[in-house]
Residue frames as qw, qx, qy, qz and C-alpha x, y, z in Angstrom:
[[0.904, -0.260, -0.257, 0.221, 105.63, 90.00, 79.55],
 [0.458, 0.348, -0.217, 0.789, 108.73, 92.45, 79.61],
 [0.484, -0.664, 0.146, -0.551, 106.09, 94.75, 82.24],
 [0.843, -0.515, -0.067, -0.142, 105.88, 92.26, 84.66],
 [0.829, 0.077, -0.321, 0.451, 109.44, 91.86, 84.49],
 [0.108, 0.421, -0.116, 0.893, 110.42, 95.41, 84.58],
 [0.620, -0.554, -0.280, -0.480, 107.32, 95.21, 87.49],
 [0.906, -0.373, -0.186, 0.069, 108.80, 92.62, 89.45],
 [0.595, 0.309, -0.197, 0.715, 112.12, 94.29, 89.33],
 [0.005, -0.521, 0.073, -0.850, 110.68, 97.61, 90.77],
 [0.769, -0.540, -0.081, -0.333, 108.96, 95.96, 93.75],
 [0.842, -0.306, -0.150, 0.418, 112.00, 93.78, 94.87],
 [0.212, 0.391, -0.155, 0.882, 114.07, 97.63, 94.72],
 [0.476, -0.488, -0.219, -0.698, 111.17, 98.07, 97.39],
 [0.013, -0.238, 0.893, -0.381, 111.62, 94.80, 99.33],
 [0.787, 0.124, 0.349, -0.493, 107.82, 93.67, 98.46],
 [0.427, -0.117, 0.897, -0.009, 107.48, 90.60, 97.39],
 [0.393, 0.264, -0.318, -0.821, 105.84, 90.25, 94.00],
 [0.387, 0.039, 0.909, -0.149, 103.01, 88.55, 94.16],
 [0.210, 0.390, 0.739, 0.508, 100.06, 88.44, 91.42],
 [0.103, -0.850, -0.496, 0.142, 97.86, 90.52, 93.11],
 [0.156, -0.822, 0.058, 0.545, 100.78, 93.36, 93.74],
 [0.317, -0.099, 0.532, 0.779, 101.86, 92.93, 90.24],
 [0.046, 0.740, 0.640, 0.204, 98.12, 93.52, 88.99],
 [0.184, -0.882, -0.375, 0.219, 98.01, 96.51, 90.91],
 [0.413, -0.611, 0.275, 0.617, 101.06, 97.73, 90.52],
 [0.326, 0.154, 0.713, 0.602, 100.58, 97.44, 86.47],
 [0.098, -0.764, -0.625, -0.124, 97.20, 98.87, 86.88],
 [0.119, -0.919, -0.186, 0.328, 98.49, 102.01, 88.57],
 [0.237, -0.410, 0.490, 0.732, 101.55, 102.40, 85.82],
 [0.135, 0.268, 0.646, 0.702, 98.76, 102.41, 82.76],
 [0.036, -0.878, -0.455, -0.145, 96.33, 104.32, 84.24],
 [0.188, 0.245, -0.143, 0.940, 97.69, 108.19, 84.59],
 [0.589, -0.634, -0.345, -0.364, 94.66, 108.40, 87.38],
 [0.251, -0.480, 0.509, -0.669, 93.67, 108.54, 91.03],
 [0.596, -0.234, -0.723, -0.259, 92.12, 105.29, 91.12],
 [0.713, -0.398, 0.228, -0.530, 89.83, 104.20, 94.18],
 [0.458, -0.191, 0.850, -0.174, 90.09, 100.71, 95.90],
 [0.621, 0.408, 0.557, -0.372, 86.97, 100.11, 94.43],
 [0.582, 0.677, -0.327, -0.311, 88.23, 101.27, 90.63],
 [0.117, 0.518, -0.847, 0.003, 91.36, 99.10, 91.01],
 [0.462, -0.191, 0.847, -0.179, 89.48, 96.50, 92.33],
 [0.730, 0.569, 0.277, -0.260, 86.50, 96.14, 89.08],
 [0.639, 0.639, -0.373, -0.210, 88.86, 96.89, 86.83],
 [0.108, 0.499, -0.858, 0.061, 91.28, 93.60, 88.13],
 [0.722, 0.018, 0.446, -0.528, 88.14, 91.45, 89.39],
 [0.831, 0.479, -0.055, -0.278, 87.84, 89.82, 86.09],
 [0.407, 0.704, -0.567, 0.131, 91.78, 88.43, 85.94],
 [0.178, 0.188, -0.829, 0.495, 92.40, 87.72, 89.22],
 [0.594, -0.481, -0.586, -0.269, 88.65, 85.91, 90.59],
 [0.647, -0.534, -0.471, 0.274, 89.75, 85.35, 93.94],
 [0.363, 0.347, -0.085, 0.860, 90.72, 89.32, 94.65],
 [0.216, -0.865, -0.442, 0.095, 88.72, 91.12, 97.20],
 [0.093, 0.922, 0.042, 0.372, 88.72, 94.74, 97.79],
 [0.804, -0.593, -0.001, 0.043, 90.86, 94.12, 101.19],
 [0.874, -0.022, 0.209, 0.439, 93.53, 92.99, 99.22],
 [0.422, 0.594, 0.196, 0.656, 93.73, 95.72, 97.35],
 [0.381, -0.911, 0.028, -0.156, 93.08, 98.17, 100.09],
 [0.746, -0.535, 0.277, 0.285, 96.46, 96.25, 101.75],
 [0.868, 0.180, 0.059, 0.459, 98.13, 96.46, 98.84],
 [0.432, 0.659, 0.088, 0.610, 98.10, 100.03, 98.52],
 [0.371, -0.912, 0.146, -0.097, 98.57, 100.71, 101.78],
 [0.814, -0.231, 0.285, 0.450, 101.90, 98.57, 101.92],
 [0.543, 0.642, 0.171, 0.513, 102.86, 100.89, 98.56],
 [0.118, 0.883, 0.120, 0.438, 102.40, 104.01, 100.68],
 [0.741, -0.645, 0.089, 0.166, 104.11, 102.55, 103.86],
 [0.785, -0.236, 0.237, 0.521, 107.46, 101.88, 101.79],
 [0.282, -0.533, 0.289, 0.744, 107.14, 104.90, 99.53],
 [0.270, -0.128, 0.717, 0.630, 106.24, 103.70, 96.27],
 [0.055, -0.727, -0.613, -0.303, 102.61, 105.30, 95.96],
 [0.045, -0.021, -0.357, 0.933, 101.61, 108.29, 97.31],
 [0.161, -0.590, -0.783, 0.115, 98.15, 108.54, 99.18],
 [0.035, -0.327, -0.160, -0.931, 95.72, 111.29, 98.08],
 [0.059, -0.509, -0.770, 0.380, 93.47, 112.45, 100.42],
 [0.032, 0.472, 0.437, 0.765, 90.56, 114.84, 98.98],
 [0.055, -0.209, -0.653, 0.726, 88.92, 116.85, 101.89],
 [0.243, 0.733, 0.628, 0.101, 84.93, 118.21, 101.31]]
């Protein structure tokens, strides 16, 4: 419970609005030491949060990289 605080703290320092989804995600990318995909983030939160689609997640992390608080890897062939 002390994450989600310490979670919800570090998003409003951000000005996003913690909601369940961006705390999921946002937890999800502070225990994994990864690149995760939409598509990783989205299986591996599917099961928690039912009503999640991949969308969401796509939006969240683009809102992360708009205000800073992700950075967005891009892998060329």
């Amino acid at each position: 419970m002390e994450s989600i605080y310490k979670h919800r703290q570090y998003l409003e320092s951000y000005h996003i609005r913690p909601s369940v989804q961006r705390l999921a995600v946002i937890d999800y990318l502070w225990k994994n030491n990864t690149h995760p995909t939409v598509e990783q983030i989205y299986e591996a939160l599917i099961d928690t949060i039912p009503t999640l689609s991949k969308t969401t997640v796509y939006n969240i992390l683009n809102l992360f990289v708009e205000v800073g608080l992700v950075q967005e890897l891009t892998i060329d062939e």
